[in-house]
C-alpha positions in Angstrom: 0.0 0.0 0.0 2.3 2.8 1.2 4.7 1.6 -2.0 2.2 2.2 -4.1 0.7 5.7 -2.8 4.8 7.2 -2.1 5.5 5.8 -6.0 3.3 7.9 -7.4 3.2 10.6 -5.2 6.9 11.2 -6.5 6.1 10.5 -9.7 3.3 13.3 -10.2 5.7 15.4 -8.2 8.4 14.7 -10.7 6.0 14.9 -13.6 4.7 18.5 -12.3 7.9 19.8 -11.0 9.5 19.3 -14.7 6.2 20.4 -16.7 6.6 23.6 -14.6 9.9 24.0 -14.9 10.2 23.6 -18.8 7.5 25.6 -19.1 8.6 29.0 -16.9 12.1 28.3 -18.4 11.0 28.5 -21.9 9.3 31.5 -20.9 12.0 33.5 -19.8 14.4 32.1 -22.8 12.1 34.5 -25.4 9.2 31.9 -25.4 5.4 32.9 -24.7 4.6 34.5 -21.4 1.9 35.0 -19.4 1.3 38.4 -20.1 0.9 38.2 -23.8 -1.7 34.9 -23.3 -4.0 36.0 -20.3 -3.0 40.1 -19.8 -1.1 42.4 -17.6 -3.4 41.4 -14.4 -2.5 37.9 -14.4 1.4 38.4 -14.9 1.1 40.7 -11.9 -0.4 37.9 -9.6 2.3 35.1 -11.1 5.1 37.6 -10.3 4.2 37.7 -6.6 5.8 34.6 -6.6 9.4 33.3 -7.3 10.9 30.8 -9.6 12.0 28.4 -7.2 8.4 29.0 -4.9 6.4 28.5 -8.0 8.4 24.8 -8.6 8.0 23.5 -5.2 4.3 24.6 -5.4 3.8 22.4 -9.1 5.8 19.7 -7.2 3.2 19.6 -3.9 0.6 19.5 -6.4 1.7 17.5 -8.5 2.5 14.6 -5.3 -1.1 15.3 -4.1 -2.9 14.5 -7.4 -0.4 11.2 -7.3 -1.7 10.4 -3.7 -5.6 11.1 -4.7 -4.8 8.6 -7.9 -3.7 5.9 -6.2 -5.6 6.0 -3.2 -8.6 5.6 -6.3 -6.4 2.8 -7.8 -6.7 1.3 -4.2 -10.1 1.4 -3.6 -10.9 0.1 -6.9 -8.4 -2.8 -6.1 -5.8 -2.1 -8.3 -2.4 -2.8 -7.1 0.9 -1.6 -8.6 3.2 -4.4 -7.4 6.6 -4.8 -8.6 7.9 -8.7 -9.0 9.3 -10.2 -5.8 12.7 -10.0 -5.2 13.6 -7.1 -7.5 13.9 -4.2 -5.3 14.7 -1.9 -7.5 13.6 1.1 -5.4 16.9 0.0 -3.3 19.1 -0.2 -6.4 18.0 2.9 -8.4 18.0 5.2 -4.5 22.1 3.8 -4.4 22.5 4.5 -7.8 21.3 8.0 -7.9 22.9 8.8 -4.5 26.4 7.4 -6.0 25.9 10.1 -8.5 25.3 12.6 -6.7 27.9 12.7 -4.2 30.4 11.8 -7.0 29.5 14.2 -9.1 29.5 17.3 -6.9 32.5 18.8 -7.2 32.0 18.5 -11.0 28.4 20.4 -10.7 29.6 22.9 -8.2 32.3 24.1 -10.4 29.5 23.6 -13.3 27.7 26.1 -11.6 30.2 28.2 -11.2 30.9 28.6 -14.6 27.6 29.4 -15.4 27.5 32.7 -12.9 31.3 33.6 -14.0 33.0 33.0 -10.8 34.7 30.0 -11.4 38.4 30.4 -11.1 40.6 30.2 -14.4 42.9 28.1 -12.6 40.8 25.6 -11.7 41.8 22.2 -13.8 38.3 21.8 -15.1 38.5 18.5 -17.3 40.9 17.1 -14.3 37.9 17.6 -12.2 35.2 16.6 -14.4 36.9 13.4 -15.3 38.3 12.5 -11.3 34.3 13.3 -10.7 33.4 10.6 -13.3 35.4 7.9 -12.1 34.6 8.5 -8.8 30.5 8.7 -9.2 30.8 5.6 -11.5 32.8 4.0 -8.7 30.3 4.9 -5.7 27.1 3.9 -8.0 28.7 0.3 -8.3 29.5 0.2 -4.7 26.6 1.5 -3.2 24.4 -0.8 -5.5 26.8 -3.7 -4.5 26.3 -2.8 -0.8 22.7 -2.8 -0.5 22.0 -5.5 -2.4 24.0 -8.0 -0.2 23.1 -6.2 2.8 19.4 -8.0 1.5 21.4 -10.9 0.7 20.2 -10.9 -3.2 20.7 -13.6 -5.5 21.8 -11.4 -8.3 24.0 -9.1 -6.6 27.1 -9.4 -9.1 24.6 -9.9 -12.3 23.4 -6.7 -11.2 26.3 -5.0 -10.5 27.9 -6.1 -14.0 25.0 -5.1 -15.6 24.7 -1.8 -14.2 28.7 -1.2 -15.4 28.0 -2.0 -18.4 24.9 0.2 -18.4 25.6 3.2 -16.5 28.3 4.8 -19.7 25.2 4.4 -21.9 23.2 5.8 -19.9 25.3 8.7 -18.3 25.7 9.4 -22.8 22.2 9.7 -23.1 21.6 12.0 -19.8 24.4 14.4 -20.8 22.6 14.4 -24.4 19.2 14.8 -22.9 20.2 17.7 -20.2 22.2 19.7 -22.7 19.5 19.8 -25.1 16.7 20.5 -22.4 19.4 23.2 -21.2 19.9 24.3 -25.0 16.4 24.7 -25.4 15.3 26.7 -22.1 18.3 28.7 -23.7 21.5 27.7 -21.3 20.2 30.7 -18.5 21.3 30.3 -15.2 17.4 30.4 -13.9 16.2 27.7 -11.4 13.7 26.8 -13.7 16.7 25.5 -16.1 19.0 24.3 -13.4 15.7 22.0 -11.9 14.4 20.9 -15.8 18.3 19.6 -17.0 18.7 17.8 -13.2 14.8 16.2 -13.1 15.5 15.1 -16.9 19.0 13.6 -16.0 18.3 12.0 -12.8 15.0 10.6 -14.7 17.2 8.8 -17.4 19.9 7.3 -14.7 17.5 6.0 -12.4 15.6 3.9 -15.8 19.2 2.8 -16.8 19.7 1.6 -13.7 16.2 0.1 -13.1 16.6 -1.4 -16.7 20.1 -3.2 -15.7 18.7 -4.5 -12.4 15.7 -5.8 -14.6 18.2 -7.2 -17.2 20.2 -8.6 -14.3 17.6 -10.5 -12.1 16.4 -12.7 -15.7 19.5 -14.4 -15.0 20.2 -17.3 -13.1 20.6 -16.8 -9.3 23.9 -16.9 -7.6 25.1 -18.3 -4.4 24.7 -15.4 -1.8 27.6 -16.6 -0.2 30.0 -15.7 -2.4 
């Protein structure tokens, strides 16, 4: 039950959070705006609120309409079960926290670029590549380290999988983010910073739900070992 109702909960605040963001992003990069569809009055209520409170608000509603739709999918008796044994709430949470404590110092000095007070000094491509290994290294750890805490069958299925996976994957996020980026026109607005992040975290977490997926149709392996 509570699976079900937190699942899509996130996922309508995902779903909002993006839609929101892409869409007030866009606006600011030359695209329509509020005043030109609805009037002067309307962009005067929108601007009494910020970027960033305007995104948290889409992301609350977004979780709440999540919540009402499967507490409905409940009542009905619908249940949104995922196979035994697959856990891959466990496996894409490691995942997704390996990249983002590995990638940090690459995003902070990302950022910093981006407002202009990055340093010259700094060795950027030293730091974006030692931030690579490093996140590619904790996501294979951490997913290899929750998985036999559970004492899984397909621990090193996963894990192989998942290395296999993850440089795919990581191509296609870059791709994804700069384009999303590219197309809110590369500002250094939240709206931008929250679409690129939302759209890249979205494709890691399916590469590493697909791998764990692709992983557990093998044949199980001796815990033990």
């Amino acid at each position: 039950m509570w699976k079900q109702l937190a699942g899509l909960a996130t996922f309508g605040a995902v779903v909002a959070a993006l839609g929101a963001a892409l869409a007030q992003g866009r606006g600011s990069a030359g695209g329509p705006d509020f005043g030109m569809v609805w009037g002067p009055a309307y962009t005067a209520g929108f601007g009494r609120m910020d970027s960033g409170g305007s995104l948290i608000v889409a992301a609350v509603a977004g979780a709440v309409v999540g919540l009402l739709v499967a507490s409905v999918l409940r009542a009905a008796g619908v249940r949104l079960a995922e196979p035994a044994g697959l856990r891959l709430g466990r496996v894409v949470g490691a995942g997704l926290i390996g990249v983002v404590v590995g990638l940090a110092p690459a995003v902070i000095l990302l950022a910093d670029a981006f407002t202009g007070n990055s340093d010259a000094e700094n060795p950027v491509l030293v730091v974006y590549a030692v931030s690579g290994v490093f996140g590619y290294v904790l996501v294979l750890a951490g997913i290899f380290g929750v998985l036999r805490v559970s004492g899984d069958g397909h621990t090193r299925a996963t894990v192989a999988a998942t290395a296999v996976a993850l440089p795919v994957g990581a191509i296609l996020a870059t791709g994804a983010g700069v384009g999303v980026a590219g197309w809110l026109g590369y500002t250094t607005s939240t709206p931008t910073w929250v679409a690129t992040i939302l759209v890249v975290m979205t494709i890691l977490g399916a590469t590493f739900a697909l791998a764990r997926a692709w992983a557990v149709r093998r044949r199980s392996e001796p815990v033990g070992l």
